[in-house]
C-alpha positions as CSV (number, residue, x, y, z in Angstrom):
1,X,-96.9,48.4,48.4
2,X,-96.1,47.5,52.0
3,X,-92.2,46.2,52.6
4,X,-93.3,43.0,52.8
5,X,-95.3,42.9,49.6
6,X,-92.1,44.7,47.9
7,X,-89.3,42.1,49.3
8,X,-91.7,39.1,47.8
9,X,-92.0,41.0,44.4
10,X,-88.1,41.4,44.5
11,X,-87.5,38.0,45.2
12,X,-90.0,37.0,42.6
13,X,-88.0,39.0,39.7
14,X,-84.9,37.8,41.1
15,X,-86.2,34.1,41.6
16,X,-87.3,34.4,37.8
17,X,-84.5,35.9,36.2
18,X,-82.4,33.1,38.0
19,X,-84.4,30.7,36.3
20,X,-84.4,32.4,32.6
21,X,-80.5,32.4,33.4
22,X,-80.6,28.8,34.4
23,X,-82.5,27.9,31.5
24,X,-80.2,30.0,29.0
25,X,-77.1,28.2,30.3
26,X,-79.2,25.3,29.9
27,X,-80.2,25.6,26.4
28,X,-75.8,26.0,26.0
29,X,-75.2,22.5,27.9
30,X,-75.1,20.4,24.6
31,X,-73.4,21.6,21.3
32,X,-76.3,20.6,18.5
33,X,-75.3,19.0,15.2
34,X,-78.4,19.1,12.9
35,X,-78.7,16.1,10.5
36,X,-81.0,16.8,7.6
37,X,-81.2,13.4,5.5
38,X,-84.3,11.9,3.5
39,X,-85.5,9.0,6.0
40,X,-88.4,8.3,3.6
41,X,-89.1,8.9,0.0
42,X,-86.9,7.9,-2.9
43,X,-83.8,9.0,-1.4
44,X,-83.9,7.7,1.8
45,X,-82.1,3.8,0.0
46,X,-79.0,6.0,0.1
47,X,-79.8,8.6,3.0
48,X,-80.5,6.8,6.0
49,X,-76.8,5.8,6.1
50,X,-75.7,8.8,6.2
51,X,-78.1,10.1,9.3
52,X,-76.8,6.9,11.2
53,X,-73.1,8.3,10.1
54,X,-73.6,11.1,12.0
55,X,-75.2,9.4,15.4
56,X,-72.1,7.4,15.2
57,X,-70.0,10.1,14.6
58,X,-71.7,11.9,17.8
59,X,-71.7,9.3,19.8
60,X,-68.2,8.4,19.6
61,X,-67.0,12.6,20.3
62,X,-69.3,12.3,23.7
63,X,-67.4,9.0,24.4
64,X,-64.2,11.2,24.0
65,X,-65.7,13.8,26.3
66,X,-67.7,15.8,23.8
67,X,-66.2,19.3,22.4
68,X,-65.3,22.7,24.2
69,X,-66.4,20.3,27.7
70,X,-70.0,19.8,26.4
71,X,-72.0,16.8,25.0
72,X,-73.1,17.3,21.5
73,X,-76.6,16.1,20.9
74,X,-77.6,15.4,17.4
75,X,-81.1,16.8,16.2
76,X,-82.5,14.5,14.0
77,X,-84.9,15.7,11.3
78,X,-86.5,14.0,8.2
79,X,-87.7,15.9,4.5
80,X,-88.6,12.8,3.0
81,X,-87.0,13.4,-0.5
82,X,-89.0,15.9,-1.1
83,X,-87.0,19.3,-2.3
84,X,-88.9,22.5,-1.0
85,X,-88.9,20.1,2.5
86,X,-85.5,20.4,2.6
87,X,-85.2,24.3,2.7
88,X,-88.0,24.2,5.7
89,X,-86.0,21.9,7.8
90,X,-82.7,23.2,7.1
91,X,-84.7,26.7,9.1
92,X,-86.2,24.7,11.5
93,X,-82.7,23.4,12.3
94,X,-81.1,26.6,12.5
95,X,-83.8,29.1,13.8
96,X,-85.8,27.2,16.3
97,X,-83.5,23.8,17.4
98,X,-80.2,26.0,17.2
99,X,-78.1,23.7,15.6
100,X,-74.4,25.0,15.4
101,X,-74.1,22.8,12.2
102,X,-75.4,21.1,10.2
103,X,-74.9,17.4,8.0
104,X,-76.9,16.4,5.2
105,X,-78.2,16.7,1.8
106,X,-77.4,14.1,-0.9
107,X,-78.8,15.3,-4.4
108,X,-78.0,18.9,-5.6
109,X,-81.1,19.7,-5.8
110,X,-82.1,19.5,-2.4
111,X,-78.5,21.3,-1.6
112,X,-79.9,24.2,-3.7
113,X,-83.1,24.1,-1.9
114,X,-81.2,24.9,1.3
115,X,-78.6,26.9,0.3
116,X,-80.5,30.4,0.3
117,X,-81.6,29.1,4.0
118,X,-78.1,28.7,5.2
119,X,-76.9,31.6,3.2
120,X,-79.5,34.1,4.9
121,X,-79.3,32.9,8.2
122,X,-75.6,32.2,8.4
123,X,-75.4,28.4,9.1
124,X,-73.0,25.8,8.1
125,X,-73.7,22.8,5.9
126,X,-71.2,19.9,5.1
127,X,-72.5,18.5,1.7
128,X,-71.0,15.2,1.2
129,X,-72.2,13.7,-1.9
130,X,-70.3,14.1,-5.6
131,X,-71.8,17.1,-7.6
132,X,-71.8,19.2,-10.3
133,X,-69.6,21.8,-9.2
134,X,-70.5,25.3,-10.4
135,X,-70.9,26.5,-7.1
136,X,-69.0,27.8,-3.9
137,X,-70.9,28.9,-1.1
138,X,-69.3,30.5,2.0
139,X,-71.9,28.9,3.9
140,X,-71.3,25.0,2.5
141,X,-68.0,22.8,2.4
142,X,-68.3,20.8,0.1
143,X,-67.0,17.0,1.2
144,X,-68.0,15.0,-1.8
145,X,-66.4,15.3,-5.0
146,X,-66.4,17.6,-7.5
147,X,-66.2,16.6,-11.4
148,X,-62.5,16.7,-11.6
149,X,-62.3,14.4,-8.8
150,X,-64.6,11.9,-9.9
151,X,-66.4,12.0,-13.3
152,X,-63.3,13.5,-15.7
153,X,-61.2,11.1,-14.0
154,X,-63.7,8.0,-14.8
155,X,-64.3,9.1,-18.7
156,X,-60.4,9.7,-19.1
157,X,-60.0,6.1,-18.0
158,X,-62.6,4.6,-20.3
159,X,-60.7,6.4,-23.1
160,X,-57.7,5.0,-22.3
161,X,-56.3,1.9,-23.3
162,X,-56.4,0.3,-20.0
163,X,-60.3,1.4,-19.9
164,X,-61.1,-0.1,-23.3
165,X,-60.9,3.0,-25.7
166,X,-64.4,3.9,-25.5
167,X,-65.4,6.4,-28.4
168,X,-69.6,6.4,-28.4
169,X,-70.5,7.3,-24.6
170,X,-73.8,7.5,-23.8
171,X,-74.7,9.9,-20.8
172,X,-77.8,8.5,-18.7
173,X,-79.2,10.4,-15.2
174,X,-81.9,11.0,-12.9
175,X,-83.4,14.4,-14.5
176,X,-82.1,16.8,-11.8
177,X,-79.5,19.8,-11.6
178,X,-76.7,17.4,-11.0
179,X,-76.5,14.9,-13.9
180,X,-77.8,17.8,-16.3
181,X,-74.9,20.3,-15.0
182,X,-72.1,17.0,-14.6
183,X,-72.9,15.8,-18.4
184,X,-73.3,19.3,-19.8
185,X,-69.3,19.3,-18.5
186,X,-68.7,15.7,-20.0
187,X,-70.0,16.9,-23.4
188,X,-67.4,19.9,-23.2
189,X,-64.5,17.8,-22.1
190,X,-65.7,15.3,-24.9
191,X,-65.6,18.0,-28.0
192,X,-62.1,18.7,-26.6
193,X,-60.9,15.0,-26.8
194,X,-62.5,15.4,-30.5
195,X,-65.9,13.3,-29.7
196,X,-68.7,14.1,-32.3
197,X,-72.4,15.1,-31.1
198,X,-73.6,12.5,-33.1
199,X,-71.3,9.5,-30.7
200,X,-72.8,10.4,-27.6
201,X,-76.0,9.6,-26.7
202,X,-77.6,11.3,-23.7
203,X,-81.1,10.3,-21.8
204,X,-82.9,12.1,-18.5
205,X,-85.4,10.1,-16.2
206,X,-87.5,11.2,-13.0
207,X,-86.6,10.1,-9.5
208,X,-88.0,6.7,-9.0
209,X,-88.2,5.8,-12.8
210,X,-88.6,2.1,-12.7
211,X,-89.0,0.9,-16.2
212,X,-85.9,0.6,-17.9
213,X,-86.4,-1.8,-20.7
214,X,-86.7,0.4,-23.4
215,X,-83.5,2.8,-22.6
216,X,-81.6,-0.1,-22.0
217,X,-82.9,-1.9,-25.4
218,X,-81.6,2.2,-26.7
219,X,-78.4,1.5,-25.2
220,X,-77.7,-1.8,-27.1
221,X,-78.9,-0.1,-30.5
222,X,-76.7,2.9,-30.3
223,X,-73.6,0.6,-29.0
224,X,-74.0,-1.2,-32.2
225,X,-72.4,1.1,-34.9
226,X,-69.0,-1.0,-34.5
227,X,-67.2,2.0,-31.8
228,X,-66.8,1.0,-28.3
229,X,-69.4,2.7,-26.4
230,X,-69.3,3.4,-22.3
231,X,-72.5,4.3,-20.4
232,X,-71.8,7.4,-17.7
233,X,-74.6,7.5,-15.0
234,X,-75.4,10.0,-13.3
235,X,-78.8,8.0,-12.0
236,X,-79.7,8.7,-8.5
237,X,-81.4,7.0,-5.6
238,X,-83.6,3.6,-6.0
239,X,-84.0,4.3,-9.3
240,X,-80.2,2.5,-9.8
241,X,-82.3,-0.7,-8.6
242,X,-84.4,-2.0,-12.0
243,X,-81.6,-0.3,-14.2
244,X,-79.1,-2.2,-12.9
245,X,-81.4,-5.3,-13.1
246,X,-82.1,-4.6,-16.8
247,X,-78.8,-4.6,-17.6
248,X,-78.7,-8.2,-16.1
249,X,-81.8,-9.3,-17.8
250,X,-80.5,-7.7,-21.3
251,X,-77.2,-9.2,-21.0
252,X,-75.1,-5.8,-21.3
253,X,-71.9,-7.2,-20.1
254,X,-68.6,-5.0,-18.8
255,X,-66.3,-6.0,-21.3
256,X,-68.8,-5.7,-24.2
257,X,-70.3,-2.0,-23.0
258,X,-68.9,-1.2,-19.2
259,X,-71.4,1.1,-17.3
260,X,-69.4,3.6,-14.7
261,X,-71.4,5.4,-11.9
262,X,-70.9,8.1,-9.7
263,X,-74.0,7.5,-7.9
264,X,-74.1,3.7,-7.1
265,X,-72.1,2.2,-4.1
266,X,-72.3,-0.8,-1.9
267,X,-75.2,0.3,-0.3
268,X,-77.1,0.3,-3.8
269,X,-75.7,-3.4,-4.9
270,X,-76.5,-4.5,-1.1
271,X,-80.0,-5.5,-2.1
272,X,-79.1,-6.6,-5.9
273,X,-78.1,-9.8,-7.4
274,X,-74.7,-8.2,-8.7
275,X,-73.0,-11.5,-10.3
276,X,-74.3,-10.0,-14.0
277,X,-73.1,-7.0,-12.9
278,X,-69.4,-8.2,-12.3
279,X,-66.6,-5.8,-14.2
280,X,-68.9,-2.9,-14.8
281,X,-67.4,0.4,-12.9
282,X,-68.0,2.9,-10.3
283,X,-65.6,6.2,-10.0
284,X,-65.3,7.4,-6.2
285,X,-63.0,8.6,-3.4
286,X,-63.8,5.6,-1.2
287,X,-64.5,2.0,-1.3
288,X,-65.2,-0.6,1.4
289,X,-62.7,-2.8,0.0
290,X,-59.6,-0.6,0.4
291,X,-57.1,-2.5,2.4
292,X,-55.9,0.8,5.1
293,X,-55.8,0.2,9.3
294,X,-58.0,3.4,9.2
295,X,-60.5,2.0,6.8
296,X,-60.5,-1.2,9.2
297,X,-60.7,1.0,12.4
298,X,-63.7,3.0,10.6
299,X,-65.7,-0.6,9.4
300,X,-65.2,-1.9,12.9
301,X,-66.5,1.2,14.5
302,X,-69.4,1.2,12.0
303,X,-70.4,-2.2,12.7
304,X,-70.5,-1.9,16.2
305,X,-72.5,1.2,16.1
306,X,-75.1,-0.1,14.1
307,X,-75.7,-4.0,15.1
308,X,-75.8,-5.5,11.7
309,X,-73.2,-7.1,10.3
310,X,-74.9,-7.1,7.0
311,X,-74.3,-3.3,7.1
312,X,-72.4,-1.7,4.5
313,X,-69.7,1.7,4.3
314,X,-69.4,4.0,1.6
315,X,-67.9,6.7,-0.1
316,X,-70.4,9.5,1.3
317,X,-69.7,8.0,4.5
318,X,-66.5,8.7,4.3
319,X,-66.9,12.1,3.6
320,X,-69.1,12.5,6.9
321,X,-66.4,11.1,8.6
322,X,-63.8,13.9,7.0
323,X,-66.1,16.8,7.5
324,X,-67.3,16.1,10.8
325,X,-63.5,15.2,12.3
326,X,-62.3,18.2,10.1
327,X,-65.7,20.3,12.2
328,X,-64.4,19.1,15.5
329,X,-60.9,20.4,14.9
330,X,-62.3,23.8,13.6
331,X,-63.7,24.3,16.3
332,X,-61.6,23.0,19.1
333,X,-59.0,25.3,17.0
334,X,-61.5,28.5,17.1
335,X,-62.4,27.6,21.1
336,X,-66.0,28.1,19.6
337,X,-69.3,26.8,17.7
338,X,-69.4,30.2,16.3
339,X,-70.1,30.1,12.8
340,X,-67.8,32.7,11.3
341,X,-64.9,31.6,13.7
342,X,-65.2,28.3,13.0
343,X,-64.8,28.8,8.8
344,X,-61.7,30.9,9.4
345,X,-60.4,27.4,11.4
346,X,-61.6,25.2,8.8
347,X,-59.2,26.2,5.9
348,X,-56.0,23.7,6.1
349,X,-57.5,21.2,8.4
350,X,-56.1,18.1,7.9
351,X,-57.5,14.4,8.1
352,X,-56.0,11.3,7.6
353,X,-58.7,9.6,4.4
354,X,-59.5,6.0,5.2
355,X,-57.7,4.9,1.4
356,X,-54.7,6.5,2.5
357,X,-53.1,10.0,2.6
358,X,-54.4,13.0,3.9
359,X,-57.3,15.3,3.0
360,X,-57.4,18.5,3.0
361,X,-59.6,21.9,3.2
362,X,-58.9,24.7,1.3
363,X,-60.0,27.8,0.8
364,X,-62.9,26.9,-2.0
365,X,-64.8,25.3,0.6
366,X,-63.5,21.8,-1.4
367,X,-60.9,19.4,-0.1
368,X,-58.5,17.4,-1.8
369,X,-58.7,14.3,-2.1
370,X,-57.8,10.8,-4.6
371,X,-59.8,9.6,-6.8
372,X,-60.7,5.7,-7.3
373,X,-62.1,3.8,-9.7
374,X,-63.1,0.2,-9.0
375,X,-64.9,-2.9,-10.7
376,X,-68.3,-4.4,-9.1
377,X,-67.3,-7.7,-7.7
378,X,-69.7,-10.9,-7.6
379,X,-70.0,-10.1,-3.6
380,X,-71.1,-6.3,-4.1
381,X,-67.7,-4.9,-3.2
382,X,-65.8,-3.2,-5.8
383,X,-61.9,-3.9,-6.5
384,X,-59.8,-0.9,-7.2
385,X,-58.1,-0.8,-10.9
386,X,-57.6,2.7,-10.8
387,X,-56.3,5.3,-8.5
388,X,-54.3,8.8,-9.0
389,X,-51.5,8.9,-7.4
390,X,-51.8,11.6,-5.2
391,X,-55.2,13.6,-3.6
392,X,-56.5,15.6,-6.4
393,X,-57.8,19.6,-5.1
394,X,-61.6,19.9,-6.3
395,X,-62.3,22.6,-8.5
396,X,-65.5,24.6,-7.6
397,X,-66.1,26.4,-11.2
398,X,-65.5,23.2,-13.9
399,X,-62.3,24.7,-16.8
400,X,-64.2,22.9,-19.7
401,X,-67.8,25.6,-19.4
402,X,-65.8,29.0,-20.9
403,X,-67.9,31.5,-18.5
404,X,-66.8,29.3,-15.3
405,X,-63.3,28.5,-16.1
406,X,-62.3,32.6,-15.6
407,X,-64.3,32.4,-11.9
408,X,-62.1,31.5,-8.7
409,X,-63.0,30.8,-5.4
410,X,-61.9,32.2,-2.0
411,X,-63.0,32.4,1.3
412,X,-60.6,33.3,3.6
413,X,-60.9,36.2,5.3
414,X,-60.3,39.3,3.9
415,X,-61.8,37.7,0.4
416,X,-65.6,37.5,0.5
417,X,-66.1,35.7,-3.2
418,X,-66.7,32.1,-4.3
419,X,-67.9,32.8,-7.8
420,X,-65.6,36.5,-9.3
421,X,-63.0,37.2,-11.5
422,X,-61.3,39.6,-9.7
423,X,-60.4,39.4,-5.6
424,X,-63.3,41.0,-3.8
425,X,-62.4,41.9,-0.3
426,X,-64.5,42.5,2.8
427,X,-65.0,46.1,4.4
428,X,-65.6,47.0,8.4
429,X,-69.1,48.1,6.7
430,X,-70.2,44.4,5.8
């Protein structure tokens, strides 16, 4: 090869390796926040929200001048309700659109579909529905409440005298990991208040399930042994739609059998005629309703962000708002996306909760937060009649199932273990 030849070959390699660095630092320009929410299928009723949670969330950072001086960019990405889906996009999100995080998931189901994903290729998921509990996952915080922070809270209070006394409860949910695991820890607490088998009455239907005449009609029948009965619900998605109509049509009142729900907010009872549904319950950590300037700052922002003044907030929105502001600090803390650094920032972060008071990470991946209980106004709002009086911590491993109430959880660096009985410790060999 003549000199000529060789200097043009140089300047080739050089010219190309300019541009592979070029495009590297390119690909580093934005921070990516993956958002993995069901825009179609039975979910999406409740899901879609939460996607346009995040944009807002996103937008509003950049507007601030991004994180670490770079724009994030959300990447958008839809598995349509359907469960395996989930797992494949949560990969996609992490291995080929190199999301440093990511925001999503409603039911458990589809959290446990992406939790092996997350787990094996070291993401980070903020989960910000209520669950089931019996799980910590160094790889998930958890935003949305646990059962001690929402449905404990909510059967206590229909047992008490302010509630009504209830002593027949019957348990009704979508048939899915969550209400099965939630009522199987209702039954426990039940037996300990001295509740019979044979007063509570418990009922699974699929996703979707639309006919609700006869298990409504069940309801009446069993409420009528002469013992105050409460219905718990644990259903899910737009299946909360002709149940909460049937109650309507079969005239199930609130101060004749009061129906609480951990899965229903205003976004449900947006589309519903809720006047017959006036006095019957929901048990959450949020409400629209809740009279705070940061809960006004929040619905004001909302509104503007999404055009439409017909538009809703919710409790899960509120827990996208903690766990992404509770992100940003973590990382702005840890001077990096980094995974692993950021976790180690996230345990004490601090945000103020739209209700009031402060919520709080800790080092089970769950925060601590207060609990609300509110009645279903003729409007579709809801109008607190209960509230603890401070943030309650949520447990990960429920005290009422013997096997889980020995477990702890405990991430923080040198502990490696979200589900032992004894401290396990990470080694320079992990």
């Amino acid at each position: 090869m003549n000199k000529t030849l060789r200097s043009l070959a140089v300047a080739g390699v050089l010219a190309g390796s300019a541009l592979l660095s070029f495009g590297a630092q390119a690909a580093k320009d934005t921070i990516k926040v993956g958002v993995l929410h069901s825009l179609s299928g039975t979910m999406a009723i409740s899901e879609t929200t939460l996607k346009d949670t995040i944009l807002m969330m996103v937008e509003n950072q950049n507007k601030k001048g991004g994180l670490l001086g770079k724009k994030l960019e959300a990447v958008v990405v839809d598995p349509a309700s359907n469960w395996p889906l989930f797992a494949e996009k949560a990969r996609e999100l992490i291995e080929k659109k190199k999301v440093d995080v990511i925001f999503g998931n409603w039911t458990s189901v589809s959290r446990k579909s992406v939790l092996p994903v997350v787990e094996e290729l070291n993401g980070m998921l903020f989960y910000p529905v209520q669950y089931e509990g019996e799980e910590s996952s160094r790889n998930v915080f958890y935003t949305g409440a646990a059962p001690n922070q929402q449905a404990i809270p909510a059967v206590e209070y229909l047992m008490s005298e302010e509630g009504g006394e209830a002593k027949r409860w019957v348990l009704l949910g979508t048939d899915y990991v969550y209400p099965r695991t939630t009522n199987k820890i209702l039954r426990a607490f039940l037996h300990s208040k001295g509740v019979k088998d044979s007063d509570i009455m418990e009922n699974y239907t699929p996703f979707g399930h639309s006919d609700w005449q006869t298990i409504v009609a069940d309801v009446k029948k069993f409420a009528s042994a002469g013992k105050k009965t409460a219905v718990v619900s644990t259903i899910n998605g737009d299946a909360n739609v002709p149940f909460y109509k049937e109650l309507g049509n079969q005239g199930i009142k609130a101060e004749d059998i009061p129906v609480v729900a951990f899965s229903v907010g205003e976004e449900e009872l947006a589309g519903l005629d809720t006047k017959p549904l006036v006095g019957h319950l929901a048990a959450w950590n949020y409400f629209m309703s809740v009279d705070t300037p940061e809960n006004e700052a929040f619905i004001e922002q909302w509104l503007a962000f999404i055009k439409d003044k017909k538009r809703v907030t919710n409790d899960p929105m509120e827990a996208h708002y903690i766990g992404f502001k509770m992100w940003t600090q973590a990382v702005k803390q840890a001077g990096s996306t980094n995974v692993d650094a950021v976790r180690q920032a996230m345990y004490g972060q601090k945000v103020k909760n739209l209700t009031g008071g402060i919520a709080v990470m800790n080092k089970n991946h769950h925060l601590s937060k207060p609990v609300l209980i509110g009645e279903i106004q003729a409007d579709g709002q809801f109008e607190t009649v209960w509230k603890t009086d401070g943030v309650v911590m949520g447990d990960a491993w429920s005290n009422y199932i013997p096997e889980s109430a020995k477990l702890t959880a405990d991430w923080t660096y040198p502990w490696v273990c979200g589900n032992c009985e004894k401290p396990k410790f990470a080694t320079l060999t992990n």
